[in-house]
N, C-alpha and C positions, 0 to 999 in steps of 0.2 A: 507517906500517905498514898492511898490508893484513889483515883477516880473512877466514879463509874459512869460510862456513855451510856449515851440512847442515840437510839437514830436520829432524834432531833437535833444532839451537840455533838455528834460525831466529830463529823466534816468539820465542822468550826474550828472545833477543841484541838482537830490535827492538823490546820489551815494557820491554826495563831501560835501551834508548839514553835517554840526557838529549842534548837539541840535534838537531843533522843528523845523519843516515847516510846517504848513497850506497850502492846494492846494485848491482853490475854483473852482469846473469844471464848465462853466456857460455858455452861449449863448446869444447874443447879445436882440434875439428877448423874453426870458423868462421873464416873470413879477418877479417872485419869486428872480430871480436872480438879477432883475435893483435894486429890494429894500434890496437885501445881501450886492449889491457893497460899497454904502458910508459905509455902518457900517463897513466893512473889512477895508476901507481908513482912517478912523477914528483911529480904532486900529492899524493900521500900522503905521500911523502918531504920534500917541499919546503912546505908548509904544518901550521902549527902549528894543533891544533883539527879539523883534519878527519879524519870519519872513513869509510873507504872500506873497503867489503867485497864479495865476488864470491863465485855459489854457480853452481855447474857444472848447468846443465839435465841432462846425464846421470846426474850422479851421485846430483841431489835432484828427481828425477821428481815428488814429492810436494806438495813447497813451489811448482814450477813451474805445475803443475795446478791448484794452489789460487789462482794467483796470473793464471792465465788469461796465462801467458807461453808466447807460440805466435811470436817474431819474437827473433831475437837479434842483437847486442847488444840487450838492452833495461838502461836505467839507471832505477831506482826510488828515489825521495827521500825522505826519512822525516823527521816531527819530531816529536820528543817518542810515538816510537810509533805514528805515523798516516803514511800514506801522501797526500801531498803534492803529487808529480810524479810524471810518468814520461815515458820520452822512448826512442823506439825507432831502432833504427840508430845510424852511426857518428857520434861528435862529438867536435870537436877542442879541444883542453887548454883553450881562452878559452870554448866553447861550456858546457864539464862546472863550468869555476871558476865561470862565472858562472850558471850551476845553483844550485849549492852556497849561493855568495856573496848570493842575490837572496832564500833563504830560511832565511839562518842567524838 
């Protein structure tokens, strides 16, 4: 299952994760980003333990500013609440698992 932030539960959501989180930043209208979504749904659907979440640049102006997210897709990697990775542009399903995989 995928979550989706807002500027309101951001900070929370990544403040209370125990393990990895994936933040996919993306926009509705992005190409890059229509064809990141299924492969994030796939691995979310299809592995046990991950967890993967996406916050819309338009609709959370706020958390994106903070986050100095100026390039979309951008995938942001978290552990245990700390920011970890980042990785801008498109990546494909072995690219993102072994993201995931190399810092769980």
């Amino acid at each position: 299952m995928i979550k989706h932030l807002t500027d309101n539960d951001f900070e929370q959501e990544i403040k209370e994760s125990n393990g990895v989180i994936l933040v996919d930043f993306y926009a509705t209208w992005c190409g890059p980003c229509s064809k990141i979504a299924p492969i994030l749904e796939k691995i979310a659907s299809s592995r046990q333990g991950y967890v993967i979440a996406k916050v819309d640049v338009d609709k959370c102006p706020n958390i994106s500013q903070k986050l100095k997210i100026d390039v979309i897709p951008t995938l942001c990697l978290y552990k245990d609440g700390v920011l970890i990775a980042r990785e801008v542009g498109y990546r494909n399903e072995d690219e993102i698992v072994h993201l995931i995989e190399d810092n769980m």
